[in-house]
Residue, then its C-alpha position, 0 to 999 in steps of 0.5 A: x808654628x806647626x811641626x810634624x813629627x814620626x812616631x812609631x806605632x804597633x802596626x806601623x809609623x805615624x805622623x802627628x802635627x802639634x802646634x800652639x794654638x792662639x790661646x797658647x795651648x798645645x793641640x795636636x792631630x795625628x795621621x798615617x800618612x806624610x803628605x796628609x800630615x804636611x798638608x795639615x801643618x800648612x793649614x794650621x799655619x796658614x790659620x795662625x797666621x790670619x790671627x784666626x783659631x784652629x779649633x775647627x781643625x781638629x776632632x775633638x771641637x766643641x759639641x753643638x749644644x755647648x756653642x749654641x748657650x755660649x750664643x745664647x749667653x752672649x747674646x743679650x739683646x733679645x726680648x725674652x720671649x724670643x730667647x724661649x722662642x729661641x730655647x724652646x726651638x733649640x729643644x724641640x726641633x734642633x737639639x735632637x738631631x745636632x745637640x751632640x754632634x761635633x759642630x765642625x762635623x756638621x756639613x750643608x748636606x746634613x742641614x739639607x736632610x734635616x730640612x726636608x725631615x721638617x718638612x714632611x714628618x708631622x708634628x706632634x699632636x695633642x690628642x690621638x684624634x688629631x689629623x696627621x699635619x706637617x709643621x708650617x713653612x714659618x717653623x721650619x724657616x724659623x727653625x732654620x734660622x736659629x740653626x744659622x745663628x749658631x754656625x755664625x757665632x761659631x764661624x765669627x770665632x773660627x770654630x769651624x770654617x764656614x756656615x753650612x746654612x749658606x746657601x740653602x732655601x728657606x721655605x716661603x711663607x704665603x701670607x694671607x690677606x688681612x681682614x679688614x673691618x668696616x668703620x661701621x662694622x668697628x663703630x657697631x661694635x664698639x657701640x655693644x660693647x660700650x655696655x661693659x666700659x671702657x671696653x667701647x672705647x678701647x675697641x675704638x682707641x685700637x682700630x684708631x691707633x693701630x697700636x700692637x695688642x702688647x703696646x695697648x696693654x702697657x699704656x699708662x696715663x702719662x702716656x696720653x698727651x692731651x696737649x699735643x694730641x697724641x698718644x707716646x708708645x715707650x713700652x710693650x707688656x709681654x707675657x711668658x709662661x716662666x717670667x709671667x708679666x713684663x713691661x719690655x721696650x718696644x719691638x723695635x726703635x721704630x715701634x718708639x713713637x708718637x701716634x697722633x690722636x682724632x678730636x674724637x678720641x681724645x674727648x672720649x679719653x679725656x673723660x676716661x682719665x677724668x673717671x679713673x679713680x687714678x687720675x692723678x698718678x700719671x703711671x697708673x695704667x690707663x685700662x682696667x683689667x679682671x681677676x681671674x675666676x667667676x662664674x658667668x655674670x658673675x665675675x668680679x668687677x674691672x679694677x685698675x689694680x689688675x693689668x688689662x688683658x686684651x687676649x680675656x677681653x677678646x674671648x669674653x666680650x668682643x668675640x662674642x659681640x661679633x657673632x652676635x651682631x653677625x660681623x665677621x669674627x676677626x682677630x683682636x690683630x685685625x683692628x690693627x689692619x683696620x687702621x692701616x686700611x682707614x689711613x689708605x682710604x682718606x689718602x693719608x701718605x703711606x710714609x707716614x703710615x708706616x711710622x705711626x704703626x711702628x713698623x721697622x722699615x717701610x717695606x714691611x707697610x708695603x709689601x702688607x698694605x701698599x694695595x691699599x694706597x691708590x696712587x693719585x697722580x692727578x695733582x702731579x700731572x696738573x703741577x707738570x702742567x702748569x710749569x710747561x706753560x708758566x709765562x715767566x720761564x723757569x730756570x732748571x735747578x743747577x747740578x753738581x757735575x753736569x756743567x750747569x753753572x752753579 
């Protein structure tokens, strides 16, 4: 219940409204005018009465920054190298303009203004060389989301009444085509690098499993199943600058899957585990990596105490055997596309597709693929055929609710 009283001041009278919020605290709010106040206690009441909180109604709510860690704090499903994305985007682009602000003074109007700032003024650059650029429609969209979260975590617990965020656009982002290698570009190239094993053979194992670069690091030789022919994909390798190293879940439930195998691979794996000088420890990793230092043909040798990086392979050995053989350099990402690109050409289902790479709906495969998949519908047209001229007639299927006899 909230209650308005007169209280005498120097210049004049004054109404303040106290009440007991759903915490059981006294909160009160004063006003110069009557009606403003009575206006006010409705509110309050009506408030209460929802079983919501009253916090967004008054002036000294919580400060921006205090409610985006108590987010952070409760949220606890992120993979840790989104919360630093999340810290690191809070610190840069978002804390500077909102960190002190009293959350429920924020309005849709300042996040618009804050927006369009993002998207002209440059970011900054790491040398005074640089070109003046703007920062790039997915950071600002990115940036814009974080900035949601926040004001959903505080409208879910009645910290202010609504998400300012509602209804403003996000910026579009244009995804450009993928590259795609040829079997026999990813053949050529696997083949120089057999030079260096087994650096041909994981080349070939990524453009033929599709797996993400993180899930080919984190495999062990457990994970390669040779009686059912497929490899298990149950864990990533994440790396950031604080924690370093990790062995995480996968991106997503989906991406916790089995990815079938060619004969091919698997006689190739097969004498790749038979030469591990681990072999008969199923969670050793199955890739060997490098120690850091050395000078150029002189590095130390592959060894399977050290973890497979592929981002070291990729800018030691197979850039470098791309230029060489003069393919298109491509990204180590790009053998991923090349195994989406090689389903699609020997007509393997899309569906299936998008469960072997892992992706966490169907409509990230087509809206990235879908080109690639060429609906043949020869085969369909011939079964409609037959069925139209089939010597015995064939009875329609009964239906629920159309008055065909079940």
């Amino acid at each position: 219940m909230a209650n308005v009283r007169e209280v005498a001041r120097k210049d004049g009278v004054a109404y303040e409204v106290r009440w007991r919020d759903a915490n059981g605290k006294f909160k009160q709010k004063t006003f110069t005018a009557r009606r403003e106040a009575d206006r006010f206690s409705l509110r309050v009441e009506n408030e209460l009465a929802d079983g919501g909180g009253t916090e967004a109604l008054v002036k000294n709510a919580k400060k921006f920054r205090d409610v985006a860690e108590a987010m952070m704090a409760a949220t606890h499903k992120l993979k840790p190298k989104t919360r630093r994305g999340y810290e690191d985007c809070f610190a840069l682009h978002i804390y500077p303009t909102f960190g002190n602000r009293r959350i429920n003074t924020i309005t849709s109007m300042d996040v618009e203004k804050w927006a369009a700032e993002m998207r002209t003024k440059p970011k900054p650059k790491h040398n005074d060389d640089a070109p003046d650029l703007p920062y790039a429609a997915s950071t600002v969209r990115g940036a814009l989301i974080a900035l949601s979260k926040v004001f959903k975590y505080a409208a879910r617990h009645r910290l202010i009444s609504g998400n300012p965020c509602a209804g403003i656009e996000k910026p579009k982002i244009v995804r450009e085509e993928p590259t795609f290698l040829s079997p026999q570009q990813v053949e050529r190239l696997a083949d120089w690098l057999d030079d260096v094993p087994p650096y041909g053979l994981i080349v070939r194992f990524a453009a033929y499993t599709g797996l993400r670069p993180g899930e080919l690091e984190a495999l062990r030789i457990r994970d390669i199943n040779f009686l059912r022919r497929h490899v298990e994909v149950r864990r990533q390798a994440q790396h950031t600058p604080k924690v370093g190293l990790e062995y995480i879940t996968p991106k997503s439930a989906k991406a916790v899957r089995d990815v079938p195998l060619t004969r091919s691979l698997l006689r190739a794996l097969a004498q790749h585990v038979e030469a591990h000088p681990y072999r008969s420890d199923p969670d050793a990793l199955l890739w060997p990596g490098r120690k850091k230092g050395g000078a150029p043909g002189k590095r130390a040798p592959l060894s399977y105490d050290v973890p497979f990086r592929h981002g070291s392979v990729y800018r030691g050995h197979l850039k470098p055997a791309l230029e060489e053989l003069g393919i298109p350099v491509v990204r180590w990402y790009d053998l991923r596309h090349f195994y989406a690109s090689a389903c699609a050409a020997q007509g393997i289902d899309i569906h299936k597709v998008a469960r072997w790479m892992g992706h966490a709906n169907i409509n990230m495969t087509y809206s990235t693929y879908m080109h690639l998949f060429v609906d043949g519908h020869e085969a369909d047209m011939e079964r409609l055929d037959a069925l139209g001229g089939a010597a015995t007639p064939v009875e329609p299927l009964a239906r629920i609710g159309n008055g065909w006899p079940l």
